[in-house]
MIZAZA-796508 format. One line per 4 residues: number of its first residue (from 1); their letters; for each residue z, y, x of N, C-alpha, C. Coordinates in Angstrom, 2 decimals, decimal comma. Example, Ala and Ser with C-alpha at 12.3 -4.5 7.8 and 13.67 -1.06 7.14 Angstrom:
BEGIN
1) AS) 7,80:-5,69:13,19:7,80:-4,50:12,30:7,80:-3,30:13,20  7,08:-2,25:12,85:7,14:-1,06:13,67:7,87:0,03:12,90
//
This chain:
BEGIN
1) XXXX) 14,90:8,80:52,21:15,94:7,80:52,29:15,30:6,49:52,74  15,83:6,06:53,63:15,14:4,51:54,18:16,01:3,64:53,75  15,67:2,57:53,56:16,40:1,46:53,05:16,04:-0,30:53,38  16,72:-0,47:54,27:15,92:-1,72:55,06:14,30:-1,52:55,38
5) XXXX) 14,70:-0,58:56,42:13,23:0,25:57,09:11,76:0,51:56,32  12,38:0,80:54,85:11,29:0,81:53,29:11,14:2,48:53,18  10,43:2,87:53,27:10,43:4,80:53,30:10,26:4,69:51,59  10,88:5,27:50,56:10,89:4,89:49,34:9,96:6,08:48,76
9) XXXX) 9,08:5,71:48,12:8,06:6,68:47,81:8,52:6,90:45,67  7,91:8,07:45,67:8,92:8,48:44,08:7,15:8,54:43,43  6,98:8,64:42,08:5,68:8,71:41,70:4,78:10,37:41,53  6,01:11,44:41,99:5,70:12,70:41,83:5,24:13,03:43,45
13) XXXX) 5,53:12,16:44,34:4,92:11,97:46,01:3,55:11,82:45,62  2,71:11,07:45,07:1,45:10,58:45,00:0,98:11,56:44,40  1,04:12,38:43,59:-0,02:13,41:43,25:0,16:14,66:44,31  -1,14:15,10:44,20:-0,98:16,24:45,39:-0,98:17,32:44,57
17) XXXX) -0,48:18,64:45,29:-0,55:19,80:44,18:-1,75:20,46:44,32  -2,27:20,48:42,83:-3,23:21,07:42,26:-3,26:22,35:41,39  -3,81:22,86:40,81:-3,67:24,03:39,83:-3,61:23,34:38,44  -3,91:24,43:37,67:-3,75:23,97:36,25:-4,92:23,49:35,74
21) XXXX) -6,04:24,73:36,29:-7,66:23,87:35,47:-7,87:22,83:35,82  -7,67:22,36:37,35:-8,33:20,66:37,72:-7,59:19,96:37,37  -6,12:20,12:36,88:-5,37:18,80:36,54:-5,80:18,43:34,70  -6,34:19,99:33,82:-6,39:19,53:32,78:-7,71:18,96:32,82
25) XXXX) -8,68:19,33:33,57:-9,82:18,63:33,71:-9,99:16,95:33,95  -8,94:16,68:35,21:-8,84:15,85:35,33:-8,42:14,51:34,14  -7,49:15,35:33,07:-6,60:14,65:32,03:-8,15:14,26:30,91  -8,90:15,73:30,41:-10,15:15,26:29,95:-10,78:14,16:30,17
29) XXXX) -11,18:13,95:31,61:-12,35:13,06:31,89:-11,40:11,59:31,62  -10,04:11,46:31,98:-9,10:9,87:32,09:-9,31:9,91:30,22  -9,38:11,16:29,32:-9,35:10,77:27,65:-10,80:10,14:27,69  -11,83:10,51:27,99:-13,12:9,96:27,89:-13,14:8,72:28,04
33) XXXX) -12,61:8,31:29,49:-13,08:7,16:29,59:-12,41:6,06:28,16  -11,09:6,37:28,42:-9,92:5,62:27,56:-10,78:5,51:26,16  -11,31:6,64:25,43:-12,41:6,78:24,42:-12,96:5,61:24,45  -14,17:5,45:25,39:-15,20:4,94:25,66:-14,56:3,39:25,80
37) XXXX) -13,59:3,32:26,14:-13,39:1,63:26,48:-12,54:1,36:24,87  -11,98:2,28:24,52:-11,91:1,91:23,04:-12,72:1,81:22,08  -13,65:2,50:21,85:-14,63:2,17:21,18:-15,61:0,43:21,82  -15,35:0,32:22,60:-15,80:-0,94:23,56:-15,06:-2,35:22,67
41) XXXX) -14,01:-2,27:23,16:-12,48:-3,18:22,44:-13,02:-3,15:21,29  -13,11:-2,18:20,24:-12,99:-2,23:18,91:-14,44:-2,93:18,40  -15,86:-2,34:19,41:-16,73:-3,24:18,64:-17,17:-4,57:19,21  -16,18:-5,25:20,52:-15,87:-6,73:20,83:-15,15:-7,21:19,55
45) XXXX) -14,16:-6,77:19,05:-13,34:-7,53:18,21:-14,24:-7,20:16,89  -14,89:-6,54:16,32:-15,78:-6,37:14,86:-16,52:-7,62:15,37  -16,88:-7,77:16,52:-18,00:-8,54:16,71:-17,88:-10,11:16,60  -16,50:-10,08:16,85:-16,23:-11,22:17,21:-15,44:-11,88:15,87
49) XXXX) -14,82:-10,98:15,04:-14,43:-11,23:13,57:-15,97:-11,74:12,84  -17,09:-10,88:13,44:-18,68:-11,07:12,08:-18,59:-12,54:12,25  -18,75:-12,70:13,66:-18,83:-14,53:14,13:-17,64:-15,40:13,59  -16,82:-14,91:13,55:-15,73:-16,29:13,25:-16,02:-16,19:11,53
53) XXXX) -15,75:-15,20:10,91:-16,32:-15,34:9,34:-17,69:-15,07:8,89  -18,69:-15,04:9,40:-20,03:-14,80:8,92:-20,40:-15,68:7,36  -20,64:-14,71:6,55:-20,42:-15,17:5,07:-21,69:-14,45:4,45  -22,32:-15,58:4,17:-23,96:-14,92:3,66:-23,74:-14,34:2,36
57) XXXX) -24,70:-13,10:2,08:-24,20:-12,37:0,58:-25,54:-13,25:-0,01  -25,46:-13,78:-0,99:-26,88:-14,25:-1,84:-26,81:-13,78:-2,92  -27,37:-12,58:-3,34:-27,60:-12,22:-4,49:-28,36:-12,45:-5,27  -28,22:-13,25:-7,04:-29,13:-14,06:-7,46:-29,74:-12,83:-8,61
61) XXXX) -31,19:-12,69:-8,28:-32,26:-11,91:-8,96:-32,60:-12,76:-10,23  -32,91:-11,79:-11,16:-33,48:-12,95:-12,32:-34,59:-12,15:-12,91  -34,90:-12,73:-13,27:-36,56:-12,29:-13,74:-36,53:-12,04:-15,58  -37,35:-11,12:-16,14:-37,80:-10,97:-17,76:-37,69:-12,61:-18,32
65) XXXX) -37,06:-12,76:-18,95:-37,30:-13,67:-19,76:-36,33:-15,38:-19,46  -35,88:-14,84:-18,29:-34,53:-16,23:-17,67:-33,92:-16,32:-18,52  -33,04:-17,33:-18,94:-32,09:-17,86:-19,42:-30,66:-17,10:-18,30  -29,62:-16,58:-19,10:-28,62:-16,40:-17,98:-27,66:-16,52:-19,03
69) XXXX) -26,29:-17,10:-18,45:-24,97:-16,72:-19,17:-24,12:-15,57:-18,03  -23,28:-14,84:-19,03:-22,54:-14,07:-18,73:-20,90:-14,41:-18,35  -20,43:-14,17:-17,28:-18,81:-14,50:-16,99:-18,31:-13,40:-17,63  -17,29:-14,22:-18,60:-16,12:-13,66:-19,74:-15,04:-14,04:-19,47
73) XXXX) -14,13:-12,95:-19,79:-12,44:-13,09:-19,48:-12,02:-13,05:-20,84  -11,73:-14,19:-21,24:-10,71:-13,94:-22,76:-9,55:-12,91:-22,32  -9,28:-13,17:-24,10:-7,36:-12,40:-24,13:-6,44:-13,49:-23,72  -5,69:-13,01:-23,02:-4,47:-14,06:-22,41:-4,12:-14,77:-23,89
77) XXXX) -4,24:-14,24:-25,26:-3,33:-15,29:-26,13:-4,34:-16,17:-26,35  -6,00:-15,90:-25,88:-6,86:-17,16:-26,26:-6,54:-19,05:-25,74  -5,57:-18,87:-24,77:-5,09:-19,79:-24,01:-6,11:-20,15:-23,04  -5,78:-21,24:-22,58:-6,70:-21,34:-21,21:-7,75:-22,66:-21,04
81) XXXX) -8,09:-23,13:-22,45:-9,37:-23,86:-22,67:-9,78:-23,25:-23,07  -10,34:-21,67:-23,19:-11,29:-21,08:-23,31:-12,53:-21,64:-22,59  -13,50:-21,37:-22,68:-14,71:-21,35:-21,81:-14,75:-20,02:-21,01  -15,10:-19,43:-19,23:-15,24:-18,68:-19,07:-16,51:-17,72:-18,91
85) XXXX) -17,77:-18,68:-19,28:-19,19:-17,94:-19,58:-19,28:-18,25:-20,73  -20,32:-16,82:-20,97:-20,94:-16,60:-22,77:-22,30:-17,15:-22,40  -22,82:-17,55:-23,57:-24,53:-17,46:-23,42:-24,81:-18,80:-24,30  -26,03:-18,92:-23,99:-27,35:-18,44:-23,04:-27,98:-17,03:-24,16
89) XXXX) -28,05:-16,60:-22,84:-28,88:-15,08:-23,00:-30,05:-14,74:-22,75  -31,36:-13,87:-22,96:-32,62:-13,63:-22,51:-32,36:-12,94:-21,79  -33,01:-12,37:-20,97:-33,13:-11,35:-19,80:-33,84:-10,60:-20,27  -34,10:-9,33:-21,22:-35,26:-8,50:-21,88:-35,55:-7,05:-20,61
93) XXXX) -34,68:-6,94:-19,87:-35,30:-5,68:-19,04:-34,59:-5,34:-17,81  -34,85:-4,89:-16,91:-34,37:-4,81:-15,20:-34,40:-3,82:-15,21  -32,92:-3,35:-15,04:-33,19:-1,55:-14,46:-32,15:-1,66:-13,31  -32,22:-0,46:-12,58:-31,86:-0,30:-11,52:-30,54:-0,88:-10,76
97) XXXX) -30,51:-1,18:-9,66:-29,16:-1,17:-8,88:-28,37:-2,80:-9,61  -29,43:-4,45:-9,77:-29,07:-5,48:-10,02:-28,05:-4,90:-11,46  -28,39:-3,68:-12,74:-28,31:-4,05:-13,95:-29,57:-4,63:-14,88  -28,59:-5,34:-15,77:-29,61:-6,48:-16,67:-29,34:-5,70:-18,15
101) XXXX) -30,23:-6,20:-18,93:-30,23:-5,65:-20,86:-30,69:-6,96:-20,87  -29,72:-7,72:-21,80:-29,67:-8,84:-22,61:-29,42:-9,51:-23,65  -30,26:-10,39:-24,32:-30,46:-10,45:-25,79:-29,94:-11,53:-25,74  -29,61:-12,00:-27,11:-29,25:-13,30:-27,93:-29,99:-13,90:-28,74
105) XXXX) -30,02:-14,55:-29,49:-31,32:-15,21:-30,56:-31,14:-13,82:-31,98  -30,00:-13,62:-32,50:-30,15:-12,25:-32,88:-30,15:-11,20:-32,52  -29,45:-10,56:-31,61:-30,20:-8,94:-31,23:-30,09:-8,86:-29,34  -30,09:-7,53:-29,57:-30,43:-7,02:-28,20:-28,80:-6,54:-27,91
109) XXXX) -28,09:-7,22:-26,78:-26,88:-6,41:-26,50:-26,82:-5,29:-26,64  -25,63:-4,20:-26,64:-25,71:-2,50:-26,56:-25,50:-2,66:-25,11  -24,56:-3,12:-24,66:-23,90:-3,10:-23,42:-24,84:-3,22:-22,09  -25,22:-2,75:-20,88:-25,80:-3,33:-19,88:-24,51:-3,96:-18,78
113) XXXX) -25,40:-5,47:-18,39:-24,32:-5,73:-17,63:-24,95:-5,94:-16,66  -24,06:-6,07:-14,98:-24,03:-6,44:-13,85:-24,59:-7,45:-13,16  -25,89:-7,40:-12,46:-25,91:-8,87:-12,39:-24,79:-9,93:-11,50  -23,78:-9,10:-10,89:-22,67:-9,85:-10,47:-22,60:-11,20:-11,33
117) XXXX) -22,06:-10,44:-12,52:-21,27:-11,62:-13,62:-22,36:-12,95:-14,11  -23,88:-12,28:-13,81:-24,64:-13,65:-14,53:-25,09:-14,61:-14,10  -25,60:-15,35:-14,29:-25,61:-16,88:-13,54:-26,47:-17,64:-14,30  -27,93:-18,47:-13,69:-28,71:-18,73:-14,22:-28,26:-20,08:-15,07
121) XXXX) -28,84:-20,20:-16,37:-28,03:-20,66:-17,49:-29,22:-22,33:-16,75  -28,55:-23,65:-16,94:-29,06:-24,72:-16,90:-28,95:-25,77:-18,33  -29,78:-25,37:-18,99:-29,71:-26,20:-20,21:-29,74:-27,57:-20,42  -29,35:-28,14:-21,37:-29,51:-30,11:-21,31:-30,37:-30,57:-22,01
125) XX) -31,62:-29,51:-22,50:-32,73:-29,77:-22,72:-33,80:-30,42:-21,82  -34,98:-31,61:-22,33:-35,43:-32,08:-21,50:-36,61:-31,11:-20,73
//
């Protein structure tokens, strides 16, 4: 059909006929690439998220014998001038994977805790 001397081309004109193995072959290699440029995209944008939030982890180590207090969550009826650290605590032993065993002026906790929660204690001693 011509149409203001335009020969109108349909999108099933542009492929030529092929068989079945080279066209699925063909479909393979267009998934690869598409793969490959996605995995591309995805680690531009990881990359580019590390940079816009880059957030240093500092994990604070403590040594035998530090002073540390512990972060405590009262009971909601304690109200909310609670204090939210316990302490000051000794540091009596380091075991694995940043857990602590810590004492008080009378005993030795049962509990091992996290060193997440502890935080080196600063006293107002001179």
């Amino acid at each position: 059909m011509i149409v203001y001397e335009i020969q109108l081309q349909l999108p099933a004109d542009q492929f030529q006929p092929q068989n079945l193995w080279d066209r699925m072959m063909q479909i393979v290699e267009r998934l690869l690439r598409l793969c490959d440029r996605a995995k591309m995209v995805i680690k531009r944008a990881q990359q580019s998220i590390k940079n816009a939030y880059a957030v240093k982890s500092t994990k604070q180590t403590f040594k035998i014998g530090d002073q540390v207090t512990i972060w405590w969550t009262p009971a909601r009826t304690q109200g909310k001038f609670v204090p939210r650290r316990k302490g000051p605590y000794e540091v009596v032993a380091i075991l694995g994977n940043s857990t602590y065993k810590l004492a008080d002026e009378r005993e030795t906790l049962k509990v091992l805790i996290n060193g997440d929660l502890l935080k080196l204690y600063k006293g107002y001693g001179c």
